[in-house]
C-alpha positions in Angstrom: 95.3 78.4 153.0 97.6 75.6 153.9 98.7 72.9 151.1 96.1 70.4 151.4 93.6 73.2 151.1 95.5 74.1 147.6 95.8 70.8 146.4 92.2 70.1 146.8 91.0 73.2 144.9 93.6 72.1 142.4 92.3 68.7 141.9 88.9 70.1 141.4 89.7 72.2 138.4 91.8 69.4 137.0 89.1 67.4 136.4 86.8 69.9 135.4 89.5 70.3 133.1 89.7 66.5 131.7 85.8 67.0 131.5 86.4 69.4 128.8 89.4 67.7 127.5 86.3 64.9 126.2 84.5 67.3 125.1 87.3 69.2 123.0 88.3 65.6 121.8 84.3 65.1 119.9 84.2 68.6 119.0 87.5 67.9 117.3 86.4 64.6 114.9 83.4 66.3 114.1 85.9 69.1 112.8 88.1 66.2 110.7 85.2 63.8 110.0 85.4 64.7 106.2 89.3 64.8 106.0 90.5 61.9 103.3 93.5 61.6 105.3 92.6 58.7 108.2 96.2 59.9 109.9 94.7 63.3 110.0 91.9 62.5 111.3 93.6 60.4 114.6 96.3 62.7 114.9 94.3 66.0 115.5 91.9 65.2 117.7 94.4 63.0 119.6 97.7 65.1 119.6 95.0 67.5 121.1 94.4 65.1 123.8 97.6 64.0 124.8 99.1 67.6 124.9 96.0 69.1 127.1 95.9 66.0 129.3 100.3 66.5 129.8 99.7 70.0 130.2 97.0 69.2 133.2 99.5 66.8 134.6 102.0 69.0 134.6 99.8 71.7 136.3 99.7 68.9 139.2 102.8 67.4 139.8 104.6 70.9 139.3 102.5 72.1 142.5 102.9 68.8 144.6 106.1 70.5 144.9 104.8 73.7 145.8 106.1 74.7 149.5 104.2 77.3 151.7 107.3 78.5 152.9 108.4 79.4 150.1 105.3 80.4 148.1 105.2 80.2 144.6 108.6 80.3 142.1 108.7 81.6 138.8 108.4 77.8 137.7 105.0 77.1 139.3 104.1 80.8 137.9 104.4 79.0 134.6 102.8 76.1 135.0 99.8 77.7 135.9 99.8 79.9 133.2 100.5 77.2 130.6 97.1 75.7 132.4 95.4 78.3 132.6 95.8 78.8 128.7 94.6 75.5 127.7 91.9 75.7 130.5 90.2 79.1 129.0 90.8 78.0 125.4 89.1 74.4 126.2 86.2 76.5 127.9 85.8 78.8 124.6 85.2 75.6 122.3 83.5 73.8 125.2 80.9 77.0 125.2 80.2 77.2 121.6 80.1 73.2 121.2 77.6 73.2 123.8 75.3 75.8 122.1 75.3 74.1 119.2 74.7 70.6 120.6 71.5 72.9 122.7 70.5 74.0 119.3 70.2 70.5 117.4 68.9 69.0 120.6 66.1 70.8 120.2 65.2 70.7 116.9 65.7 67.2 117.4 63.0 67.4 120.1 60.7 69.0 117.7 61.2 66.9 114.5 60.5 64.1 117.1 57.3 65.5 118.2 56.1 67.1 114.9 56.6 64.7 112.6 55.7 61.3 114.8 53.7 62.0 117.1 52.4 58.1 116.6 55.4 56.8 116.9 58.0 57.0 119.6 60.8 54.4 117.9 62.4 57.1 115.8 63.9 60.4 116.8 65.2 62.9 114.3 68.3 64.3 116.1 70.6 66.1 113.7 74.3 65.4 113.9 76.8 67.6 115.0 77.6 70.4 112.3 80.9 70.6 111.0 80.5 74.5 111.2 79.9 74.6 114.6 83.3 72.7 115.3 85.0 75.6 112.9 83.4 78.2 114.7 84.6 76.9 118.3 88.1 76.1 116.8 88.2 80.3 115.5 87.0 81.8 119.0 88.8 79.7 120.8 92.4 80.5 119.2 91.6 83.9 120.8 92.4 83.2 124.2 95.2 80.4 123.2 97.7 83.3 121.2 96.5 86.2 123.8 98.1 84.1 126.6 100.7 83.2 125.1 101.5 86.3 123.8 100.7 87.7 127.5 103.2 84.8 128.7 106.0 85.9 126.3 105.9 89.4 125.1 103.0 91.1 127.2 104.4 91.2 130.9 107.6 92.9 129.7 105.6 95.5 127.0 106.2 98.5 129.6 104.1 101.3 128.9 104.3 105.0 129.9 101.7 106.7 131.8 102.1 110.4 131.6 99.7 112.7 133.5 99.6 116.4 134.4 97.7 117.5 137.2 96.9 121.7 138.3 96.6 122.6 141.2 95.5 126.3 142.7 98.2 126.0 146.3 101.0 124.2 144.6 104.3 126.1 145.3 105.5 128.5 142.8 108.7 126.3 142.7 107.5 123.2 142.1 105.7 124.2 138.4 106.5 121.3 136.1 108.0 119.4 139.1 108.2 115.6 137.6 107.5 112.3 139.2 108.2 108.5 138.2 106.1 106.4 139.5 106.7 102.4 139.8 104.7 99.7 141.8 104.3 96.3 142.4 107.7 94.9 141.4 107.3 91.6 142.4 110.9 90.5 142.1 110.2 86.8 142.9 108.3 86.3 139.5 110.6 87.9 137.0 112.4 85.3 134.6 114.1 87.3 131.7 116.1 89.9 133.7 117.1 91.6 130.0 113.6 92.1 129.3 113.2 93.7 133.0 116.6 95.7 132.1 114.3 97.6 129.9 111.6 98.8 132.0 114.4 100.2 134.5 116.0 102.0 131.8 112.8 103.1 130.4 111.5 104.5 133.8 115.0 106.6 134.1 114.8 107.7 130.4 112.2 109.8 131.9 114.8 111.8 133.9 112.1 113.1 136.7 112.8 115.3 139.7 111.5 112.6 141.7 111.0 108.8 141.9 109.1 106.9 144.1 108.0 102.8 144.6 105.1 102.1 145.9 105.0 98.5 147.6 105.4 94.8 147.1 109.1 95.2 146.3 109.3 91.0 146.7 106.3 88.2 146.8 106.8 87.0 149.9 111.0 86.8 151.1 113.9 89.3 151.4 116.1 87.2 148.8 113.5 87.3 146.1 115.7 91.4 145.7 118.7 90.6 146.0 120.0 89.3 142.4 118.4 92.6 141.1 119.9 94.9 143.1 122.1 96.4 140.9 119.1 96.7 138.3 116.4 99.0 140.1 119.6 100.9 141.8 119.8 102.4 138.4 116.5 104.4 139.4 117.8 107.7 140.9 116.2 111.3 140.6 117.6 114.9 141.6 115.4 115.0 144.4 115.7 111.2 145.6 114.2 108.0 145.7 111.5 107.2 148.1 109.4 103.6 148.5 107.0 102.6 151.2 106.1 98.7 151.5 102.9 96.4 150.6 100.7 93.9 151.2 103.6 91.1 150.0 106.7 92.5 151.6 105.8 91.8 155.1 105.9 87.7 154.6 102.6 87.1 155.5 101.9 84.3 152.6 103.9 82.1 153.4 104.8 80.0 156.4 107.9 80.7 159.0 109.7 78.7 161.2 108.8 81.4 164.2 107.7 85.0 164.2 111.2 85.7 165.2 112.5 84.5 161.3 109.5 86.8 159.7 110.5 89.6 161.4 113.7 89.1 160.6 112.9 88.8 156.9 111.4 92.3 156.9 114.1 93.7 159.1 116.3 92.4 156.4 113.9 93.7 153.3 114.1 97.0 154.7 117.9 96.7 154.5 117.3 96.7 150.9 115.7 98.9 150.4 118.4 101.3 151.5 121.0 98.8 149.3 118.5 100.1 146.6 119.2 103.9 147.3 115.5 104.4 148.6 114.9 105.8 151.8 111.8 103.4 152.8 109.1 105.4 154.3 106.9 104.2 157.6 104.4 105.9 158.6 106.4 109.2 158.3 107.3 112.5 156.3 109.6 114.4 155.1 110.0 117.8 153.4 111.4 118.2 149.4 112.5 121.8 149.2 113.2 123.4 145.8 114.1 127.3 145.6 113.6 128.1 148.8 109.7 126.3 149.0 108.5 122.6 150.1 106.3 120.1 149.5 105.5 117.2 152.0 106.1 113.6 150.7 104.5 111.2 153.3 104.7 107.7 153.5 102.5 105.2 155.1 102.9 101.0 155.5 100.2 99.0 154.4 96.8 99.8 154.7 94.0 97.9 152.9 90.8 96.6 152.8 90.7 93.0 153.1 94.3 93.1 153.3 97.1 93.3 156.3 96.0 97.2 157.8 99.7 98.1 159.9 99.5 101.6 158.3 99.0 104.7 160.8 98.0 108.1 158.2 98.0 110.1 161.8 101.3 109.2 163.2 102.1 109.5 159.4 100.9 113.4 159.3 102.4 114.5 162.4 104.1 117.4 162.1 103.0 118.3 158.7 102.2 121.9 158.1 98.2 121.9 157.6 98.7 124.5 154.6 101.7 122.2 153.3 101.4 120.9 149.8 101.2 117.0 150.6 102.1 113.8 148.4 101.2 110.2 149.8 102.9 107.3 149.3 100.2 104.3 149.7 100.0 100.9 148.5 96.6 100.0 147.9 93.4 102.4 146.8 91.2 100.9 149.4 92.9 103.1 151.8 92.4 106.2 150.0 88.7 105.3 149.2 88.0 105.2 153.4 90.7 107.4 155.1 92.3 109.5 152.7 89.9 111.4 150.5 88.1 113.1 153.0 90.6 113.5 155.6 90.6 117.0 157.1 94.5 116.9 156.5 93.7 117.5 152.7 96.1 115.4 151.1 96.4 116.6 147.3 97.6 113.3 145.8 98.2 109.8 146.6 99.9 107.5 144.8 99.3 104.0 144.9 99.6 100.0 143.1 98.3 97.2 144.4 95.6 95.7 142.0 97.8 95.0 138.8 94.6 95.8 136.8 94.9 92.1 137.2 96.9 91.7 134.7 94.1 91.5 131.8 91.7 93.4 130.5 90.5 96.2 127.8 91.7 99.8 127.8 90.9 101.1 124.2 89.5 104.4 123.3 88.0 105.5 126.7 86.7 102.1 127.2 88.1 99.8 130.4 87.1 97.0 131.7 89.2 94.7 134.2 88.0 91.7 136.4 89.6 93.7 138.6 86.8 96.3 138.8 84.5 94.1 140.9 86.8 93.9 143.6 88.0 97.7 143.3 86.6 100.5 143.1 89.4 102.5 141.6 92.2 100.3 140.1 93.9 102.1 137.5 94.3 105.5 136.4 93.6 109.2 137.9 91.1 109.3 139.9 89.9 113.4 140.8 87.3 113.7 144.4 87.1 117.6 144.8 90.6 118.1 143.6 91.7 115.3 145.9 93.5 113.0 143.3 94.5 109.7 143.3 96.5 107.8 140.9 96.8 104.0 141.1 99.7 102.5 138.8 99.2 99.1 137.2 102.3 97.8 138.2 105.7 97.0 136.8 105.5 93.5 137.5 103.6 90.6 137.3 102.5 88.0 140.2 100.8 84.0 139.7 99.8 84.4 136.1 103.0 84.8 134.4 101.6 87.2 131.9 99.7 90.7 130.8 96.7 91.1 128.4 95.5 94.5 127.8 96.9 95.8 131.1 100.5 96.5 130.4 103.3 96.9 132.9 103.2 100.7 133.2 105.9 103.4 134.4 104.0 106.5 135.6 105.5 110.1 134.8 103.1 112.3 137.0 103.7 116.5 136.2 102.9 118.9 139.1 101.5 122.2 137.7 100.1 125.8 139.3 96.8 126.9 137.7 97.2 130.0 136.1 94.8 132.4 137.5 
């Protein structure tokens, strides 16, 4: 979408936005109407409109200096999410207010009609309960600390993700083989590089035989890497390091002065990822041996639904031992959901990223739910089709919403073991 397109859609939700900012404002002297103090009784409901109104200014002027060729910078990350706070918090009080005002419109209806019917020079409308205000104030506060606490502490509380998975034909060797999972980096969005620091250390705490990265290394440019080099070259395993690329890494969302300077960008973001210590798969494989047996890791590029679809599984497979013991390496779940899972090639696990989990939602006692979900089928987790498995990790980073609720950044520790007969 180009920039006017943006700004349009932007302007929209603004004043959808103030529209609730007059709303918020009544619900807010109903709330102080019996305060002694008069002060107090200016300064909340108007403090409240002066801080939500800046905040939707803000929201605008920071992206009338958004550029499309560069896409969006931790800065505009943040004032989204600062709007995006107040927005959802406003739309909390706005929801309850409105109940209540549906509520006492209607018994005002029906002390109008029931008691008057001979007169129609007097309604009987009650007024706006105190208690409805306190109500909307106490479920609102919900959303306002869960962003903010998403904002600040959230999108850097890494969690790990341990799961073992048996298999009958795994190699003897291989028995407790150990894999570290990350995904969905997004380098361009980070803005406390300590906090970051321990997520890397975290992941290599785990001391795995293997470690691989599964896409969207960057948001959109080659650059967005580089100052964290040194940081994610930490990550190293016995047996290597190994990373495919994503929907974000090839450039596509953002604009280029000529196809010549995108290509150039990816030739360049590959480069890094050897500066990194990975050895970037593309549509290829590659044999880890251990004591003498192998396993086949095989990489592919992007491949999703909806999304850019460069990936070839069969020039991928080619070569690869039918009976071999096989490990993919592929961004998003779409593509395991409509080639993978039932290809003849028999692919034990793929590992993939992609949806984020979107950043917010439940996961509590066997319960998950995600917005996510109604775009994906399987967005998070192990996922078993006939002992086909897939395992989609929630990402390490965060992208546009500067922030995680519910769905923490994750580091996945993924053990390989032989069923015992």
């Amino acid at each position: 979408m180009h920039r006017g397109g943006f700004l349009n859609i932007f302007l929209i939700i603004a004043a959808i936005s103030l529209l609730f900012d007059w709303y918020v404002f009544n619900g807010l002297k109903t709330f102080t109407s019996d305060w002694q103090s008069r002060r107090s009784r200016q300064v909340v409901p108007w403090g409240f409109l002066v801080i939500s109104v800046g905040v939707t200014a803000a929201f605008l002027l920071g992206f009338g200096s958004y550029s499309t060729a560069k896409g969006m910078t931790p800065f505009h990350e943040w004032m989204l999410s600062l709007f995006l706070t107040f927005f959802f918090t406003k739309l909390i009080f706005v929801l309850i207010l409105f109940l209540g005002d549906v509520g006492r419109s209607a018994v005002g209806i029906f002390n109008t009609v029931a008691k008057h019917k001979d007169s129609v020079s007097h309604t009987y409308f009650p007024a706006r309960r105190k208690f409805i205000s306190e109500l909307a104030i106490l479920l609102a506060a919900f959303p306002f600390f869960g962003f903010f606490y998403a904002m600040f502490r959230g999108k850097y509380d890494y969690k790990v993700h341990r799961q073992t998975i048996y298999y009958d034909d795994l190699p003897d060797a291989f028995d407790g083989f150990t894999i570290t999972q990350l995904s969905d980096i997004h380098s361009g969005s980070f803005d406390n590089v300590a906090a970051m620091q321990r997520g890397i250390d975290l992941a290599q705490s785990q001391k795995s035989d293997l470690f691989v990265f599964t896409g969207d290394l960057v948001n959109n440019a080659a650059w967005e890497i580089e100052q964290y080099i040194p940081n994610f070259s930490q990550l190293r395993a016995p047996y290597g390091q190994f990373s495919i690329l994503g929907n974000h890494d090839y450039g596509g969302y953002i604009q280029w002065d000529s196809e010549a300077e995108k290509a150039a960008n990816l030739d360049k973001l590959k480069q890094h990822h050897k500066d990194l210590g990975y050895r970037l798969l593309l549509d290829e494989n590659l044999e880890i041996e251990k004591d003498g047996q192998k396993i086949s890791l095989i990489g592919v590029q992007n491949w999703g639904h909806g999304f850019i679809k460069i990936g070839d599984l069969g020039k991928a497979l080619k070569g690869v031992d039918p009976k071999a013991f096989k490990i993919l390496l592929s961004h998003d779940p779409s593509h395991w959901e409509e080639q993978v899972r039932y290809n003849p090639a028999n692919i034990h696990l793929t590992l993939s990223g992609h949806t984020h989990g979107a950043q917010f939602g439940v996961e509590v006692a066997g319960f998950r739910w995600s917005p996510v979900q109604y775009r994906y089928l399987d967005w998070a987790g192990l996922v078993n089709e006939k002992d086909r498995y897939l395992y989609v990790n929630r990402g390490f980073g965060f992208l546009a919403f500067s922030g995680r609720l519910g769905i923490w950044p994750e580091i996945t520790v993924i053990t390989l073991r032989k069923k015992v007969a």
